[in-house]
C-alpha positions as CSV (number, residue, x, y, z in Angstrom):
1,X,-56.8,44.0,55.8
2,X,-59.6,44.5,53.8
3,X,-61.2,47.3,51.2
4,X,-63.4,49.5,53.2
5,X,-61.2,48.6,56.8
6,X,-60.8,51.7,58.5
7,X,-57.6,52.7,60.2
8,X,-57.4,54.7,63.3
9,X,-60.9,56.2,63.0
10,X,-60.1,58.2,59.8
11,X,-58.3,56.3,56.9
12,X,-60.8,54.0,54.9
13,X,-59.0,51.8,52.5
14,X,-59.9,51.3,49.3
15,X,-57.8,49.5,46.8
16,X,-54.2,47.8,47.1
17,X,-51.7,48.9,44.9
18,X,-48.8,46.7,45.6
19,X,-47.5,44.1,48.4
20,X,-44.4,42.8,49.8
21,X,-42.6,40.6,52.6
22,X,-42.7,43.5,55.0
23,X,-45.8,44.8,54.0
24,X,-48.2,46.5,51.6
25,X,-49.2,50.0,50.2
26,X,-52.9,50.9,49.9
27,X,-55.0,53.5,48.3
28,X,-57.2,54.9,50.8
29,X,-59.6,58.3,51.6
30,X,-59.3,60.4,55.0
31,X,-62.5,60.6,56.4
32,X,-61.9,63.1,58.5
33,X,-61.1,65.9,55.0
34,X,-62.1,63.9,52.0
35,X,-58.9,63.4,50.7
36,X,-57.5,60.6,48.6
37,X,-53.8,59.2,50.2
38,X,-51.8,56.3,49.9
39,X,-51.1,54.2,53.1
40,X,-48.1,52.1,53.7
41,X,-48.6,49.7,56.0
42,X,-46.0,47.6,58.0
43,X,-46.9,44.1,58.7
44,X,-46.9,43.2,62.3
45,X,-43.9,40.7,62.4
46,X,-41.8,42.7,60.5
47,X,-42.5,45.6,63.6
48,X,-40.9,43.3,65.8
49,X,-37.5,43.9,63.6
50,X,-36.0,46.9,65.3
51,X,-33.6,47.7,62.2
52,X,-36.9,47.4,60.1
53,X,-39.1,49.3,62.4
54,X,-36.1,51.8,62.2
55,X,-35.4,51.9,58.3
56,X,-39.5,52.6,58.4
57,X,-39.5,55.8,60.9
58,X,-36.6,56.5,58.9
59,X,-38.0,56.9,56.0
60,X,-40.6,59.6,57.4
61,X,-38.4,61.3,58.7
62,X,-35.8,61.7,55.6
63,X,-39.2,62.4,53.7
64,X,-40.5,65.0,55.9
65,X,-37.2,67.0,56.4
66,X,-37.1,67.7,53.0
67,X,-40.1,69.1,50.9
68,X,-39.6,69.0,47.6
69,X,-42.1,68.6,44.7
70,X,-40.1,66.1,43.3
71,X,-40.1,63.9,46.9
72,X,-43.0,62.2,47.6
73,X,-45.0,64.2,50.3
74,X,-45.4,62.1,53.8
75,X,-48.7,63.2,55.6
76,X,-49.1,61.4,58.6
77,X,-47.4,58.8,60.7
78,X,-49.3,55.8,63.3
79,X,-49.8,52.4,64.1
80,X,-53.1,50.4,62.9
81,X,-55.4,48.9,65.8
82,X,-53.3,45.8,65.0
83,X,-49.9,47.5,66.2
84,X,-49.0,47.7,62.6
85,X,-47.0,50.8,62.1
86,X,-48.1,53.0,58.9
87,X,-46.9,56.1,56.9
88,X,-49.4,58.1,55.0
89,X,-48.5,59.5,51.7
90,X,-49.5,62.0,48.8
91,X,-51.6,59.6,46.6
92,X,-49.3,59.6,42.7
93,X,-50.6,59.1,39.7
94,X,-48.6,57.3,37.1
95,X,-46.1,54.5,37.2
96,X,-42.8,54.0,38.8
97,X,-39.6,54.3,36.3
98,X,-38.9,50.6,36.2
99,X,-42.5,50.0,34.6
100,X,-42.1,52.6,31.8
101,X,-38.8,51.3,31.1
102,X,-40.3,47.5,30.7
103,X,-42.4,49.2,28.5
104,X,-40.5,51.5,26.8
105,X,-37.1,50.5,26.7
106,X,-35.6,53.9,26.9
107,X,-36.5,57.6,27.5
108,X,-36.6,60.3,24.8
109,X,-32.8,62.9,25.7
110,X,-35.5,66.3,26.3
111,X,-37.7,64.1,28.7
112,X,-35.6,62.6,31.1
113,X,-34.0,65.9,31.3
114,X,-37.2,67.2,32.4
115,X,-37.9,64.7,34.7
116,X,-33.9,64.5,36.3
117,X,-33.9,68.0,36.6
118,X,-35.9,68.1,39.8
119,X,-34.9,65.1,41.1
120,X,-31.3,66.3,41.3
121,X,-32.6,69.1,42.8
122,X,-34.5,67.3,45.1
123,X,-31.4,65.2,46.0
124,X,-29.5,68.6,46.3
125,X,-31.5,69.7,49.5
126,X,-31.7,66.0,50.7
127,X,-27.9,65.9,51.3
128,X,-27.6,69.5,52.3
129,X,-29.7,67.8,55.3
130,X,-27.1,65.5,55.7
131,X,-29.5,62.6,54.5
132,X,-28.2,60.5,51.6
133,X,-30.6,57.9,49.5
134,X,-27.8,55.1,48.7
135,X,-30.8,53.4,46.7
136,X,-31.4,55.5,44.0
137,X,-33.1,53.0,41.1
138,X,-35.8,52.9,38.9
139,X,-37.8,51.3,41.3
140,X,-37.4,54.4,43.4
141,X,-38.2,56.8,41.2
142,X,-41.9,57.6,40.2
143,X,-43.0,59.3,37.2
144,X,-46.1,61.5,39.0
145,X,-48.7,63.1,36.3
146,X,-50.2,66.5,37.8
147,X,-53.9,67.6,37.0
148,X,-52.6,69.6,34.5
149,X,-51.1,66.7,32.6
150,X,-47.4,68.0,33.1
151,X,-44.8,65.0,34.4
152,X,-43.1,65.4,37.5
153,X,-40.3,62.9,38.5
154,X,-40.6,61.5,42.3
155,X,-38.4,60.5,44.5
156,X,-39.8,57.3,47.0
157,X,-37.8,55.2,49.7
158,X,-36.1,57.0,51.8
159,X,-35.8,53.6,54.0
160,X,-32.2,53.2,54.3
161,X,-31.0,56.4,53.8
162,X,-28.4,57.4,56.0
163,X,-29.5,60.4,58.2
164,X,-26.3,62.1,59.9
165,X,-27.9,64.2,62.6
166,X,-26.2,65.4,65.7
167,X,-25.9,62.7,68.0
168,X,-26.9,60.1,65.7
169,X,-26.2,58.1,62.5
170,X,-28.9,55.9,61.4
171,X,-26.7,53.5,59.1
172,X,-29.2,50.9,59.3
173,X,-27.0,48.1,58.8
174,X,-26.7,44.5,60.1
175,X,-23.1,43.1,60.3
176,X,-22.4,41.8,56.4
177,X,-25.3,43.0,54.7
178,X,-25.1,45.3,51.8
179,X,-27.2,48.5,51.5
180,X,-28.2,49.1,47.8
181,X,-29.3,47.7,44.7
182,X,-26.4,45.9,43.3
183,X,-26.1,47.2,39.6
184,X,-26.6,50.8,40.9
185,X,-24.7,50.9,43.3
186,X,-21.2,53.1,43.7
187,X,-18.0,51.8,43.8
188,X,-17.5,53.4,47.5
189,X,-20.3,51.1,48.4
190,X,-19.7,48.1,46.8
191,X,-16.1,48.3,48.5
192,X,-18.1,48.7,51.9
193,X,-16.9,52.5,52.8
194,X,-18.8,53.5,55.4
195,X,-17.9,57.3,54.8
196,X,-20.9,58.0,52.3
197,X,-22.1,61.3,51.1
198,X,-23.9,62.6,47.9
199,X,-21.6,61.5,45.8
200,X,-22.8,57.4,45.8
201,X,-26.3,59.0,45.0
202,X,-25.1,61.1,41.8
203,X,-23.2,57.8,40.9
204,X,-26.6,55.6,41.2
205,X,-28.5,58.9,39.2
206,X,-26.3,58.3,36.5
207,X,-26.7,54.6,36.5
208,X,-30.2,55.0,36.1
209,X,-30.2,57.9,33.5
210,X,-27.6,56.0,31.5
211,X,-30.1,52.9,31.4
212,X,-32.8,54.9,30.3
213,X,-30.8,56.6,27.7
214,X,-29.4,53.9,25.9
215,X,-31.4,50.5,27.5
216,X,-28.4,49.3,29.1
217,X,-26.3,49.0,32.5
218,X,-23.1,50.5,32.2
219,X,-21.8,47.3,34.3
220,X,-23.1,43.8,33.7
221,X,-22.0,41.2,35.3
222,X,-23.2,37.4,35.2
223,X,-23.2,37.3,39.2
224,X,-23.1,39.5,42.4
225,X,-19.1,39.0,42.6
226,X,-18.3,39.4,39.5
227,X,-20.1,42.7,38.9
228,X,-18.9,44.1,42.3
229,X,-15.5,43.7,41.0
230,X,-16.6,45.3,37.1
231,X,-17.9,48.3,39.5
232,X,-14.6,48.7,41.4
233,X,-12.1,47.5,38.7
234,X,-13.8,49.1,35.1
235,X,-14.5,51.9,34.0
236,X,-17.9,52.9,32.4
237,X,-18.5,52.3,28.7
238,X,-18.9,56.3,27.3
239,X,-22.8,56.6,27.3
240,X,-22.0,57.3,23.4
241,X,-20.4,54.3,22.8
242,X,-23.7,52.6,23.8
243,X,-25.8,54.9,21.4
244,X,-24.0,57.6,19.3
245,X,-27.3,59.4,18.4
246,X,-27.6,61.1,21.7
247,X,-26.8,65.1,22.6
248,X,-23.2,65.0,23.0
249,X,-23.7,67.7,26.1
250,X,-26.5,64.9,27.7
251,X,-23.8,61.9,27.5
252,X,-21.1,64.3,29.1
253,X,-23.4,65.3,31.8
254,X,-24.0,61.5,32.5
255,X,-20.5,60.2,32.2
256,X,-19.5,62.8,34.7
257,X,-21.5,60.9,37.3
258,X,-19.8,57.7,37.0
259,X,-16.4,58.4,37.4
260,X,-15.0,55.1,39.8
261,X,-13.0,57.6,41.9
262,X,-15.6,60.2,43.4
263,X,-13.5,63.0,43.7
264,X,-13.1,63.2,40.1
265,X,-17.1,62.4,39.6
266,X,-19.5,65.9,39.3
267,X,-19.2,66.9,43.4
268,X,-22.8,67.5,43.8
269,X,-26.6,67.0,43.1
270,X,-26.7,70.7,42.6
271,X,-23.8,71.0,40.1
272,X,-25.9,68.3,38.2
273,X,-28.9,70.0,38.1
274,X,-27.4,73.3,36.8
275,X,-25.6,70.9,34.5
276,X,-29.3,69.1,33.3
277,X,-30.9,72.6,33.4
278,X,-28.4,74.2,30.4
279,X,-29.0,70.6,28.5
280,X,-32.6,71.1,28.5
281,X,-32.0,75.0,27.4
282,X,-30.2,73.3,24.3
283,X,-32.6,70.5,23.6
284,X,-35.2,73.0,23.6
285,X,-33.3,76.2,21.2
286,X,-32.5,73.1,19.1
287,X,-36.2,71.7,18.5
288,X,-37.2,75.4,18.2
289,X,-34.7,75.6,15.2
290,X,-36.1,72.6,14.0
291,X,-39.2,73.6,13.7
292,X,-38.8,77.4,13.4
293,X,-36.7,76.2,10.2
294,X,-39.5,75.1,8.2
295,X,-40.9,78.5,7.9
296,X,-39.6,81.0,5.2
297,X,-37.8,83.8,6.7
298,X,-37.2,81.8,10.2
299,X,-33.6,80.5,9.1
300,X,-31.7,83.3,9.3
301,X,-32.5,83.6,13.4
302,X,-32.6,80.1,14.4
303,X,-29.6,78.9,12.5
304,X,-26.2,78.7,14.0
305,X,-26.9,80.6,17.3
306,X,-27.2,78.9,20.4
307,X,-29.8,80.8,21.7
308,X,-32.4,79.8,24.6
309,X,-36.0,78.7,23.3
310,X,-37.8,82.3,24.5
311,X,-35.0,84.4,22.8
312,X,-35.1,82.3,19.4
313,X,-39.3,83.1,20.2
314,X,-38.9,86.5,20.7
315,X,-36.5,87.3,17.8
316,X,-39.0,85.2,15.3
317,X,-41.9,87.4,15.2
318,X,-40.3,90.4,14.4
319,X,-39.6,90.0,11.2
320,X,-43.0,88.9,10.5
321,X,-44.4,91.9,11.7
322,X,-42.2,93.5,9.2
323,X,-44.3,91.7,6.0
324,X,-47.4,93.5,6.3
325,X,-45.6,96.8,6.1
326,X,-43.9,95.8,2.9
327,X,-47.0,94.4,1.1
328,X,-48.7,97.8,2.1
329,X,-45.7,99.4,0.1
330,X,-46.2,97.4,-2.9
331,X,-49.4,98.2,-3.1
332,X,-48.9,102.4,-3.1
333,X,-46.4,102.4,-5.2
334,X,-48.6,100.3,-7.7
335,X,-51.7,102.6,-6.9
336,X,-49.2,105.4,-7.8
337,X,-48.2,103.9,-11.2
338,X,-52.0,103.8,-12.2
339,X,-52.5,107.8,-11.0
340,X,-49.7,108.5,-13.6
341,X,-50.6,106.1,-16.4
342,X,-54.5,107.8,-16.1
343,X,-53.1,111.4,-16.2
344,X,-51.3,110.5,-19.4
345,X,-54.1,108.8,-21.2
346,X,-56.1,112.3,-20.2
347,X,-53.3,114.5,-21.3
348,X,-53.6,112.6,-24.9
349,X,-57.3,112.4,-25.3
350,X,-57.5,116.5,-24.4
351,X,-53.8,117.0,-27.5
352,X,-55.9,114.6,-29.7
353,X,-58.9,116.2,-29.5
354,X,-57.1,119.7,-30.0
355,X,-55.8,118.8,-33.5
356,X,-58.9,117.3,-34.9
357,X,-60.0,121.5,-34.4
């Protein structure tokens, strides 16, 4: 395909943004409303692959069941003129995880809370669908910047999920082959349990948010054996172990998600996300004190209380309505001094004046 190509009548591609074995994502405009989308486009021998062709349709329709800003949006579904099956996305604007890690070798504690906050939420309504990611990495995981500038974390590749609808199970898997990406994967899956729920996705979160925290894998392993067997034999290193720095209430949070046995790990993407969303609240009261603190008169409210960011706000600015009240004070009685010391000075001028008669 070529810049410029159009696709059913209505997409007109414009610029490739990535390729692969099975096929390739473009940027493109729909004609039809002038709108900029991103177009994934199967190639045609890969089509012929029914578990591929599946894992593709699957993906739409993981995608579509569940809309959440922080999944990316699927718009439209066809096949190219060519037979090539497509999907047509939201167009994103940023970088995927893994890039900003290679770049930045770790994420600051207050924003990968912001940014895990709604993907656990996101993941929360996935598997109350009864559709579970099971490849959760940074590779999957987009860091989407709104018009406003704000950062939104997205969800992408829904392709082997496992969709448990009535009727069906779309487990998408070929006799031997592993479904995941080895170092994030759960120890349920690298055992080969084919029971899978949300759980194996909180497990890979915390894989990925432990990288990003500290710059490191919780297991490492110098081949695929060996670190399947780290994963189902070891436990974790403590995230603070890794870097001691770090919110004690963040690395609690994390190490919760990668507990080996999963009925002892946190039980769901929701639980997580109340659990991210009162670590943000703290991260947030505790750089308010921080900065609050280098004001005179701010100490006092943003000291040892553990108060949210608006309440610390709130409480600031009353005392410093309370200053202009007391300078206006200072100033009467000091106006009132001068009333006193001037009728005194008249008083003596009028006795002096009196005994020179």
């Amino acid at each position: 395909m070529n810049p410029g190509e159009l696709i059913q009548s209505r997409y007109r591609l414009v610029k490739l943004l990535g390729a692969g074995a099975s096929g390739a994502v473009w940027s493109a405009k729909n004609e039809l409303i002038d709108r900029d989308v991103a177009l994934k486009v199967m190639a045609p021998d890969v089509a012929e692959d029914a578990v591929a062709l599946q894992r593709f349709f699957n993906e739409a329709k993981a995608s579509g069941r569940v809309r959440s800003p922080s999944i990316v949006e699927i718009l439209d579904l066809g096949q190219a003129e060519d037979g090539s099956p497509f999907l047509v996305f939201e167009l994103l604007v940023g970088e995927g995880l893994d890039e900003w890690l290679r770049r930045e070798g770790i994420i600051a504690p207050e924003q990968l809370v912001e940014l895990f906050v709604g993907i656990a939420r996101a993941l929360d309504m996935a598997h109350q669908q009864g559709i579970v990611h099971r490849d959760l990495k940074p590779a999957n995981l987009y860091v989407h910047r709104l018009a406003h500038g704000e950062l939104v974390g997205k969800i992408l590749d829904f392709g082997i999920s496992k969709i448990f609808d009535t009727g069906h199970n779309f487990t998408l898997t070929r006799t031997g082959c592993v479904v995941g990406s080895p170092a994030y994967m759960s120890p349920e899956q690298a055992s080969g349990r084919e029971d899978l729920d949300g759980r194996a996705d909180i497990w890979s979160l915390g894989v990925v948010m432990y990288e990003a925290l500290t710059g490191t894998l919780p297991h490492q392993a110098p081949n695929y054996n060996a670190l399947m067997v780290r994963i189902l034999t070891q436990d974790c290193d403590p995230v603070m172990t890794r870097k001691p720095d770090l919110p004690p209430s963040l690395c609690s949070v994390v190490d919760a998600c990668l507990k080996r046995e999963r009925e002892e790990r946190t039980a769901s993407s929701g639980i997580l996300a109340n659990q991210l969303e009162a670590v943000l609240r703290e991260l947030r009261a505790a750089r308010f004190r921080a900065q609050g603190g280098r004001r005179a008169g701010d100490r006092h409210l943003a000291g040892e209380r553990n108060l949210p960011a608006a309440m610390v706000e709130g409480a600031v600015t009353r005392p410093l309505a309370r200053r202009p009240r007391r300078r206006w004070q200072s100033r009467a009685v000091l106006v009132a001094a001068g009333v006193g010391l001037g009728v005194c000075l008249t008083a003596l001028v009028l006795l002096g004046m009196n005994w020179f008669r």
